[in-house]
VEXDREN-2710 file (C-alpha; in Angstrom, 1 decimal):
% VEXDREN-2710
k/r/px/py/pz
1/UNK/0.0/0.0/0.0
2/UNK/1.4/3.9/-0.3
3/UNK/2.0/6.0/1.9
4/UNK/-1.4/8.1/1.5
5/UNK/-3.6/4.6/2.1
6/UNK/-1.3/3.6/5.1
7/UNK/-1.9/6.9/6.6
8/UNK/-5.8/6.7/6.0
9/UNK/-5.6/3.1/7.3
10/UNK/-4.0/4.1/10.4
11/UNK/-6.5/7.3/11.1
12/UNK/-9.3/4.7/10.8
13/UNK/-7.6/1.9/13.1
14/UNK/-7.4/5.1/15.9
15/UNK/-11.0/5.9/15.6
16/UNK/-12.2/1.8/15.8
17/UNK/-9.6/2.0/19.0
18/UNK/-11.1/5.2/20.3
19/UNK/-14.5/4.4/19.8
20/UNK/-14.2/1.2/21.9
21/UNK/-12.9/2.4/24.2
22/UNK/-15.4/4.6/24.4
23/UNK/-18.0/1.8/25.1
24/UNK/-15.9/0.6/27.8
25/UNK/-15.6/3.6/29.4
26/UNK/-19.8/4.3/29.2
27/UNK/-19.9/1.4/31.7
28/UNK/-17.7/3.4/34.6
29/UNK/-19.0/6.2/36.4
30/UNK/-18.1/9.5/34.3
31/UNK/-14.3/10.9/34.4
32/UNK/-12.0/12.6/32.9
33/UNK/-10.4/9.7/31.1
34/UNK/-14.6/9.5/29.1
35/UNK/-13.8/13.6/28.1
36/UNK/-10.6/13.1/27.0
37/UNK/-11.2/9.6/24.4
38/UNK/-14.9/11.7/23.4
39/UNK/-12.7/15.2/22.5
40/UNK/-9.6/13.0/20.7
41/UNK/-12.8/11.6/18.7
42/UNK/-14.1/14.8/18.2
43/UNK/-11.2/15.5/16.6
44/UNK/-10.5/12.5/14.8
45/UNK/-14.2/13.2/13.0
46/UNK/-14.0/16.8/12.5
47/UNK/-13.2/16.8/8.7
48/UNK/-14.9/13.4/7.8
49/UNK/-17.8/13.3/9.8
50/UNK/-18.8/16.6/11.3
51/UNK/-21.9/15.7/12.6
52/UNK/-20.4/13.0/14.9
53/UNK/-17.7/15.6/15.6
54/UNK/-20.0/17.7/17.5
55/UNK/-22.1/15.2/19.0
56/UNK/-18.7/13.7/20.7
57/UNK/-17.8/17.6/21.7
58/UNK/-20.9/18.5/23.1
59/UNK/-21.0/15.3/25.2
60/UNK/-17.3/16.1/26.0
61/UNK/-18.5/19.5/27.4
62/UNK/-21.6/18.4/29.2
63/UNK/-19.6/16.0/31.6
64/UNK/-16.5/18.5/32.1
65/UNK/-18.9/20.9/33.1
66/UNK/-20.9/18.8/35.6
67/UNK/-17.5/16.8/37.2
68/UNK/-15.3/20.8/37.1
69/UNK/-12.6/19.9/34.3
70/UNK/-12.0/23.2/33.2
71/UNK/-9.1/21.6/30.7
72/UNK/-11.1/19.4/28.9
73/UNK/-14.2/21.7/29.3
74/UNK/-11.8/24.3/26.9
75/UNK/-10.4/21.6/24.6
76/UNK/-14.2/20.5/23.8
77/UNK/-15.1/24.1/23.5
78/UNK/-12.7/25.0/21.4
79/UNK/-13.5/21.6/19.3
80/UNK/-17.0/23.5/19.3
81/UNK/-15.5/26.4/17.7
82/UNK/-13.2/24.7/14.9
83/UNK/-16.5/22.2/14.0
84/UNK/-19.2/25.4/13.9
85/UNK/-16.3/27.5/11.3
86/UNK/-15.8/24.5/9.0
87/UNK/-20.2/24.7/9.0
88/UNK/-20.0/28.2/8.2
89/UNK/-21.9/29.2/11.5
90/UNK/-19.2/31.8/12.4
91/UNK/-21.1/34.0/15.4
92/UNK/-21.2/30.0/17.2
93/UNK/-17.5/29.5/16.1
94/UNK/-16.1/32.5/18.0
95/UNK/-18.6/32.1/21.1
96/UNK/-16.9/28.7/21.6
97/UNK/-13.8/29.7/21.3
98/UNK/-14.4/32.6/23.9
99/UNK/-15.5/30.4/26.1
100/UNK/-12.0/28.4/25.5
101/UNK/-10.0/31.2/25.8
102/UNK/-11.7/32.4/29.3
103/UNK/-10.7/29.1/30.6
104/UNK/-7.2/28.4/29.4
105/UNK/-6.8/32.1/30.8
106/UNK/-8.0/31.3/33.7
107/UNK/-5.8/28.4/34.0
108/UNK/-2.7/30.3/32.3
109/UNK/-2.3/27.6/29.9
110/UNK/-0.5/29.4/27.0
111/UNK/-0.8/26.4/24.5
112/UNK/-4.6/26.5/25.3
113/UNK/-4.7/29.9/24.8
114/UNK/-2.2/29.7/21.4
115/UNK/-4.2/27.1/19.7
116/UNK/-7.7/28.9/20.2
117/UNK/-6.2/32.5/18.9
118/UNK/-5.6/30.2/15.6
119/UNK/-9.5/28.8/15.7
120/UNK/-10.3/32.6/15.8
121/UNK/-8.1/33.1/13.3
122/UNK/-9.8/31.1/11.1
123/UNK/-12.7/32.4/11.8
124/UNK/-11.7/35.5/10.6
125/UNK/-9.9/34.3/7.5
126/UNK/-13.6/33.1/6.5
127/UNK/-14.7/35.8/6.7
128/UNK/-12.6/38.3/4.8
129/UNK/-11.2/39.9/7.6
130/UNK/-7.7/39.0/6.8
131/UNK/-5.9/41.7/9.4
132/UNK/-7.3/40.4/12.2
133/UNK/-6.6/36.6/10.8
134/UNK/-3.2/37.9/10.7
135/UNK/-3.0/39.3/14.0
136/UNK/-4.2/36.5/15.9
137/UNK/-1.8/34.2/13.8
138/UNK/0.7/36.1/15.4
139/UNK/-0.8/35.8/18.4
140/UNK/-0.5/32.2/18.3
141/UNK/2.8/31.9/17.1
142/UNK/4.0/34.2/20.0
143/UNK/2.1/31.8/22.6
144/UNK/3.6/29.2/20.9
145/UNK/7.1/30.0/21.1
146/UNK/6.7/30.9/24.8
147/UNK/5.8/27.3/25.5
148/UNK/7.9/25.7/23.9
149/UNK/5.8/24.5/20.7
150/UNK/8.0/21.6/18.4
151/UNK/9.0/22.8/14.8
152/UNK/6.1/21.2/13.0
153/UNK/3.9/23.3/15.0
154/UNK/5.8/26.5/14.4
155/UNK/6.0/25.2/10.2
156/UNK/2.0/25.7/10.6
157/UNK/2.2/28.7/12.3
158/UNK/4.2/30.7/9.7
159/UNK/2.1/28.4/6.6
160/UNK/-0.7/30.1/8.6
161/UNK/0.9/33.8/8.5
162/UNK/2.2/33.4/5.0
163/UNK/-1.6/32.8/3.3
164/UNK/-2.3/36.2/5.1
165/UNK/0.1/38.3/4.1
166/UNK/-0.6/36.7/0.6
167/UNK/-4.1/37.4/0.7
168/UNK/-3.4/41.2/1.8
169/UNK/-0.8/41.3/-1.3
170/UNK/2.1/41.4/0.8
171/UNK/4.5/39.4/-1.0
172/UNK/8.0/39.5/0.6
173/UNK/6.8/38.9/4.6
174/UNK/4.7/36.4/2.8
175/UNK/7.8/34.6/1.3
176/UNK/9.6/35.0/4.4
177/UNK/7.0/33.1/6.4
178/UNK/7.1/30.3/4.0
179/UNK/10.6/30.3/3.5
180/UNK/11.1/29.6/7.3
181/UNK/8.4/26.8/6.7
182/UNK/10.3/25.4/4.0
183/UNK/13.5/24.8/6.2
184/UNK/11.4/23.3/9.2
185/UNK/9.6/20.6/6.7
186/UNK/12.4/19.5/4.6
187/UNK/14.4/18.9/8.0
188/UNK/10.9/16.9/9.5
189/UNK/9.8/15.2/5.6
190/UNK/6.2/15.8/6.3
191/UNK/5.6/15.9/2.0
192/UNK/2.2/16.4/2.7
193/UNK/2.5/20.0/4.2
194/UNK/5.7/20.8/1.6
195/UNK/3.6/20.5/-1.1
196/UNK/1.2/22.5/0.1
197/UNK/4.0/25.4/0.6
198/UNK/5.4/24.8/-2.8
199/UNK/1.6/25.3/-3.6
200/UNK/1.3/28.4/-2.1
201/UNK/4.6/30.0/-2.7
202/UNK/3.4/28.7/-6.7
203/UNK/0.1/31.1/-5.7
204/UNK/2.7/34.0/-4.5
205/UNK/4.3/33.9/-7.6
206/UNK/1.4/34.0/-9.8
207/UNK/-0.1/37.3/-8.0
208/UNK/3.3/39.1/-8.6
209/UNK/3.1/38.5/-12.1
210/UNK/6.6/35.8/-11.6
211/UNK/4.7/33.5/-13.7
212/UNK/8.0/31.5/-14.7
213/UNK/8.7/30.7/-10.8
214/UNK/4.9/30.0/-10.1
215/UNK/5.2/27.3/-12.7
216/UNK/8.2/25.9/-10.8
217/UNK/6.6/25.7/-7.3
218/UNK/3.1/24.5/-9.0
219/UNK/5.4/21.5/-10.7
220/UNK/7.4/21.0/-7.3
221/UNK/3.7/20.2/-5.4
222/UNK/2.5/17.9/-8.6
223/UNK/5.2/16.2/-7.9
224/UNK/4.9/15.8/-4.3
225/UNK/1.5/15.0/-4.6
226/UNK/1.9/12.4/-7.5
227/UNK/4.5/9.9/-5.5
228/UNK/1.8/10.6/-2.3
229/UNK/-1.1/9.4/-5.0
230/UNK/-2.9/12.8/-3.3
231/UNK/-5.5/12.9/-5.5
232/UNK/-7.5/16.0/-3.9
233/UNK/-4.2/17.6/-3.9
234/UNK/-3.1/16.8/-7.4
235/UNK/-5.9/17.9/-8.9
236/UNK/-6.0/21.0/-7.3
237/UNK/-1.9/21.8/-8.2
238/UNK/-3.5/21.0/-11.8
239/UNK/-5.9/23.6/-12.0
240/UNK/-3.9/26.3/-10.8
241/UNK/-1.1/25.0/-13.6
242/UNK/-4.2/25.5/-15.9
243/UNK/-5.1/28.7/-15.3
244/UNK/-1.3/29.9/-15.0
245/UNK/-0.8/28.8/-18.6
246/UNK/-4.8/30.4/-19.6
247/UNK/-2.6/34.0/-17.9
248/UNK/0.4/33.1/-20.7
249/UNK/-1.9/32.7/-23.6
250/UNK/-0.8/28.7/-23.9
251/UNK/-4.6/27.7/-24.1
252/UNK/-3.6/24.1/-25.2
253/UNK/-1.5/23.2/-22.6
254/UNK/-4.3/24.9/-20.3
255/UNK/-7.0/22.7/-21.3
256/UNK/-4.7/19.8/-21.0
257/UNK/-4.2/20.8/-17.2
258/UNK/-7.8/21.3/-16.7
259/UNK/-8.9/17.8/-18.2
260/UNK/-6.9/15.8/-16.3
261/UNK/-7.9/17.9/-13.0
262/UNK/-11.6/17.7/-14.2
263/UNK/-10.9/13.7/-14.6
264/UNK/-10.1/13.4/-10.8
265/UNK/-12.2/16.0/-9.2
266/UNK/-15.3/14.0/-10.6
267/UNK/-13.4/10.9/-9.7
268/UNK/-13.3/12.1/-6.1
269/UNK/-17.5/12.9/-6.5
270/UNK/-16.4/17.0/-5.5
271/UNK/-19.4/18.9/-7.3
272/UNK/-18.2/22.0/-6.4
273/UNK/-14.9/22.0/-8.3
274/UNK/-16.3/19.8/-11.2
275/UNK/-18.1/23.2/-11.5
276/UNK/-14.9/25.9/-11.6
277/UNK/-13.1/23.4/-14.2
278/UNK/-16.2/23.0/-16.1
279/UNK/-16.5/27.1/-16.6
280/UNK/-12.8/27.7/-16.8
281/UNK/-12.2/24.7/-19.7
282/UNK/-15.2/26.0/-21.1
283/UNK/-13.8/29.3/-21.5
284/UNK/-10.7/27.8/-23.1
285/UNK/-12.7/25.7/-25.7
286/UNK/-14.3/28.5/-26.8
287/UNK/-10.9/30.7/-27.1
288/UNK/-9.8/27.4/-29.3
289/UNK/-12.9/27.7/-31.0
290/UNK/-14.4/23.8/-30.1
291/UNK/-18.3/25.5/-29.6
292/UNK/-19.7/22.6/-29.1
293/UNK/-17.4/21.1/-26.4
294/UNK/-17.7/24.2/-24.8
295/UNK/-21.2/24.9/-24.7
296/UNK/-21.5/21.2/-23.1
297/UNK/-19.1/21.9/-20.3
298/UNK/-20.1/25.4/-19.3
299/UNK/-23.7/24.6/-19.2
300/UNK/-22.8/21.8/-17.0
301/UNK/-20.9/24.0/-15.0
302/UNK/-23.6/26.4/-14.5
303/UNK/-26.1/24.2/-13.3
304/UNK/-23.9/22.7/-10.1
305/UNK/-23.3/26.1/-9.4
306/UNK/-26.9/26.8/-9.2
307/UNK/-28.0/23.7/-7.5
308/UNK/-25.0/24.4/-4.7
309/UNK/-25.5/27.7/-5.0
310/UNK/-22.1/28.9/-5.7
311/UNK/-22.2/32.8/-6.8
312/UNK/-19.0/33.2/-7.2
313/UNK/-18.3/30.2/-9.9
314/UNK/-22.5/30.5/-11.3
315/UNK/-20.9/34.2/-12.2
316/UNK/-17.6/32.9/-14.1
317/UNK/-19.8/30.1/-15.8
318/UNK/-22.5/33.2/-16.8
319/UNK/-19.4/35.7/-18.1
320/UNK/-18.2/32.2/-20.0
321/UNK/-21.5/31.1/-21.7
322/UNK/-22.0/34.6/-22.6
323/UNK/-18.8/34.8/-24.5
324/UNK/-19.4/31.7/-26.1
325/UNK/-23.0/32.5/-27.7
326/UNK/-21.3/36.1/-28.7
327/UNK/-18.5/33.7/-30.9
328/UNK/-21.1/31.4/-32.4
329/UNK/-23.2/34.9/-33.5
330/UNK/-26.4/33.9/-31.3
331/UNK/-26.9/37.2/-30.0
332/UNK/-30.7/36.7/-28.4
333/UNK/-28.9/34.2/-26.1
334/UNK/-26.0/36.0/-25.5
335/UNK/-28.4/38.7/-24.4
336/UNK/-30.1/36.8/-22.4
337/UNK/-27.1/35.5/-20.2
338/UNK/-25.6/38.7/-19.8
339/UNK/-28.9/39.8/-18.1
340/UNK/-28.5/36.9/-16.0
341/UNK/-25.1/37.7/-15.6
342/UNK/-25.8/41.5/-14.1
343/UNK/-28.8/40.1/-12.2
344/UNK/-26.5/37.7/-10.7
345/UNK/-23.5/40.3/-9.7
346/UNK/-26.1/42.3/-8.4
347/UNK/-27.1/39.5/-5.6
348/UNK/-23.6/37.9/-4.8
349/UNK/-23.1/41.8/-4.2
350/UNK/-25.8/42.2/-1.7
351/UNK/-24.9/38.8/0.0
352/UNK/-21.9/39.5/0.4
353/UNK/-23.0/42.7/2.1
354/UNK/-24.9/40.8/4.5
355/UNK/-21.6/38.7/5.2
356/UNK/-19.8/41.6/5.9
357/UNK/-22.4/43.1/7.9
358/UNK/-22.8/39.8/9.7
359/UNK/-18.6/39.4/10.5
360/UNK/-18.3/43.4/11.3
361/UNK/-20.9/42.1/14.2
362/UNK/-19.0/39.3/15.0
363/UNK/-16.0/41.8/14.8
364/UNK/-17.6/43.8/17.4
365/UNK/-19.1/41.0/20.1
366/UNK/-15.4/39.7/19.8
367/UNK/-13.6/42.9/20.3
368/UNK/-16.0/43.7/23.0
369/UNK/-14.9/40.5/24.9
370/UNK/-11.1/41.5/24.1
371/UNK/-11.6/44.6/26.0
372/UNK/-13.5/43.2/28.9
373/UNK/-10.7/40.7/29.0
374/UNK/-8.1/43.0/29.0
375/UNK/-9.9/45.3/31.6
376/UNK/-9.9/42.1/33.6
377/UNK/-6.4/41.5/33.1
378/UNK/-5.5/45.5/34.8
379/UNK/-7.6/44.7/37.3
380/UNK/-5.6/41.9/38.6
381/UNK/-2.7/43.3/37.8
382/UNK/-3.4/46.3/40.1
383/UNK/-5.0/43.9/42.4
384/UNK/-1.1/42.0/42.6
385/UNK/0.4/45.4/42.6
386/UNK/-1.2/46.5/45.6
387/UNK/-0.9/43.1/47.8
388/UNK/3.0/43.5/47.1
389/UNK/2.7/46.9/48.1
390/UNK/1.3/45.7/51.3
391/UNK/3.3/43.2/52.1
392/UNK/6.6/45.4/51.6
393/UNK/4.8/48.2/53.7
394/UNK/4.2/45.3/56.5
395/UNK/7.9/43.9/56.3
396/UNK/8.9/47.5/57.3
397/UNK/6.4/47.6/60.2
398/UNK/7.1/45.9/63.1
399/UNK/5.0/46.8/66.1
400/UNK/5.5/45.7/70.0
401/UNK/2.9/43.8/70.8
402/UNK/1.3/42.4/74.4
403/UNK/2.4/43.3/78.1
404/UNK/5.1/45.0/78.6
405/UNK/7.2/44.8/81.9
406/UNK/9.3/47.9/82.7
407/UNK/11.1/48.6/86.0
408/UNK/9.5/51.3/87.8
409/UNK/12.6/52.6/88.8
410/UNK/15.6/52.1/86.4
411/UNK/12.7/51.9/83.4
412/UNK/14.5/49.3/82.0
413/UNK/12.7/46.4/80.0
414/UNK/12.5/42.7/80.8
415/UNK/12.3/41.0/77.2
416/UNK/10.7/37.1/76.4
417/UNK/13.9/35.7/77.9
418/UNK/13.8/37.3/81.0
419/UNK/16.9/39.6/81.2
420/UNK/16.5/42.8/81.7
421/UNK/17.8/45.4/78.9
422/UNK/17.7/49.4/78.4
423/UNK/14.4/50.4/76.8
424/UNK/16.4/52.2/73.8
425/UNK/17.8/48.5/73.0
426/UNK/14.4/47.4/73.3
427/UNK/12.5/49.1/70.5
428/UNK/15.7/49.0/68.3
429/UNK/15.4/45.3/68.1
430/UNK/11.6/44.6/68.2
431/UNK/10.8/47.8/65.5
432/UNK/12.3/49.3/62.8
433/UNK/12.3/52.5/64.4
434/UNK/16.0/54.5/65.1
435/UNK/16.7/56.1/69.0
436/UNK/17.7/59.7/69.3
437/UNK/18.1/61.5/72.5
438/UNK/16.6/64.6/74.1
439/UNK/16.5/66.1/77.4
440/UNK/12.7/67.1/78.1
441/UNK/11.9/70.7/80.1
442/UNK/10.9/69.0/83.3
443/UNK/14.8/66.9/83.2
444/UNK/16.5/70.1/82.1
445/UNK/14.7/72.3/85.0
446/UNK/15.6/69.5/87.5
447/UNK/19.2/69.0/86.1
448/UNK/20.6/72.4/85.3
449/UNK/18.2/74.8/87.0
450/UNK/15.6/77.1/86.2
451/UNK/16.0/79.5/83.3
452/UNK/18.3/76.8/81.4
453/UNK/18.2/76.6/78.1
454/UNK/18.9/74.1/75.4
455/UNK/21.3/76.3/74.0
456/UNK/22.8/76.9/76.7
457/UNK/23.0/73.4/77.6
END
């Protein structure tokens, strides 16, 4: 078997493993050994079977909550968060992870509190809000130095940072980040996760217009991706080598990408890019001028856009179809898409008003909890501040305390011991408090007469 089937086999051997042991464990009273086999399946499900994800988290939660175990309590919470992002329910995604970050704070667990900055990240990301994905990536990363993270998990943490600054067209930090990637995963050989650099740096390249060295990071993943027998992966690198040779005018070799990428994507049963390559080779056949060919993929394309209801690819496959009834001179339909076309802009414009609307509010609730948290944090600082400052003000002040037994005649001082001592050695020792002497009016009169003086003393 290769290596991709091995490591599926293995994943699935973990989960039979976990998931009898879960049984087992339904037979003991509740613990903290049932919470921590139900969050390791929550996570073990979370990209194959989300549903059972969250059933395993919310279970996870229910019992830390009722037994007090804050740590998995946070770990199933911030399961909660990770499984709501990946259903699109973003408001629930950052509540969760809240609710994670209160208790790894409380607990002052910074790889808690590191790995739920990068849920939030996400979250953002998602949403568009790529400077605040970006500063909580940073976030985490700075957690994650602080306790001592291993190298694969920094890798991920500057994959993480480079996507942003890519997506905010900041191309050299972007190349740094994966360039310090690059040296952690060759040294590890996790091909997997260096093919999806060489992916991205491919992605880098392409936006700067470097279209020579996006080819030769787009052929470096292929690669990878071909001896792993990643199919999702290679089929993926494909289309982006696709549409970098539609961007150089080499429209043959860009259909031949897209074919073979359109082969495994339907291979894999993935409707939703079956769609993209349907509109984008569509495009191409018409450039080539094969009409027909491309009159049967785009209107393919179009429909799984509009059954999935994918605005963003029903829009390309629209601008495509279009183009192609303008090249085979049938105007009325031609007409008749680009209405569609407009119509359709016009929507994917409002909705995605609505989705900005929607993550500005999630902005806000989230920023709101940042500053209660941080006013929270001052408060105990100053709390802290002051203690010490007591407890320095009562090092310094040492008071006599109890009975006190002083001759009546000498006025000396018997201490705990018993001896006998003057009362200026007395309060020296028992106070921090420093002896001078002085002669009183009354011991001046009787001493030196009346009408002394001090002066004259």
């Amino acid at each position: 078997m290769k290596r991709l089937w091995r490591a599926c086999g293995k994943a699935n051997e973990e989960m039979i493993v976990l998931e009898k042991k879960l049984e087992e464990l339904r037979l003991k009273p509740a613990g903290s050994e049932l919470t921590a086999v139900l969050n390791k399946l929550a996570y073990q499900y979370l990209h194959s079977n989300p549903d059972r994800s969250e059933a395993c988290a919310l279970e996870a939660q229910d019992i830390a909550k009722k037994l007090g175990l804050l740590t998995d309590m946070a770990k199933s919470c911030s399961l909660l968060g990770s499984i709501n992002h990946q259903s699109g329910n973003y408001a629930e995604a950052m509540a969760y992870s809240w609710k994670s970050m209160e208790i790894y704070e409380e607990l002052r667990d910074k790889n808690g509190i590191a790995s739920t900055l990068s849920v939030m990240a996400r979250v953002y990301w998602s949403q568009g809000m790529i400077d605040k994905a970006l500063e909580h990536y940073h976030k985490s990363l700075k957690g994650k130095q602080e306790c001592g993270a291993s190298k694969d998990e920094l890798a991920l943490c500057h994959l993480n940072l480079g996507a942003c600054y890519s997506g905010l067209l900041r191309f050299n930090p972007a190349l740094s980040s994966y360039a310090f990637a690059e040296k952690i995963l060759k040294k590890s050989g996790d091909q997997k996760k260096l093919a999806y650099l060489y992916n991205n740096i491919g992605s880098v390249y392409g936006k700067k217009g470097e279209l020579d060295k996006a080819r030769e990071y787009f052929q470096k993943a292929l690669e990878i991706r071909e001896d792993l027998e990643d199919k999702n992966g290679i089929a993926s690198t494909l289309s982006n080598l696709g549409s970098l040779q539609e961007d150089l005018g080499n429209n043959e070799s860009a259909l031949r990408f897209f074919i073979r990428s359109l082969e495994l994507f339907e291979e894999m049963g993935n409707k939703r890019l079956v769609a993209y390559i349907c509109g984008s080779a569509g495009g191409v056949y018409t450039r080539l001028g094969f009409l027909d060919k491309a009159e049967e993929l785009i209107t393919r394309g179009l429909e799984i856009t509009r059954n999935l209801e994918l605005k963003d690819w029903e829009i390309l496959c629209l601008k495509n179809i279009t183009d192609l009834y303008e090249a085979k001179g049938d105007l009325r339909k031609a007409l008749m898409y680009s209405q569609e076309l407009k119509t359709c802009m016009e929507e994917h414009l409002n909705e995605k008003s609505m989705d900005k609307i929607a993550g500005l509010q999630v902005q806000f609730e989230t920023e709101k909890k940042e500053k209660e948290a941080e006013i929270y944090r001052l408060k105990n600082v100053e709390l802290l501040r002051m203690n010490d400052q007591l407890r320095e003000a009562l090092t310094h002040v040492r008071t006599l305390q109890g009975m006190l037994p002083i001759c009546a005649s000498c006025k000396k001082v018997r201490d705990d011991d018993g001896y006998w001592q003057q009362i200026e050695s007395y309060i020296s020792e028992h106070s921090d408090a420093k002896i001078t002497h002085g002669i009183c009016p009354e011991c001046m009169t009787k001493l030196y007469g009346k009408g002394a003086t001090r002066e004259q003393v």
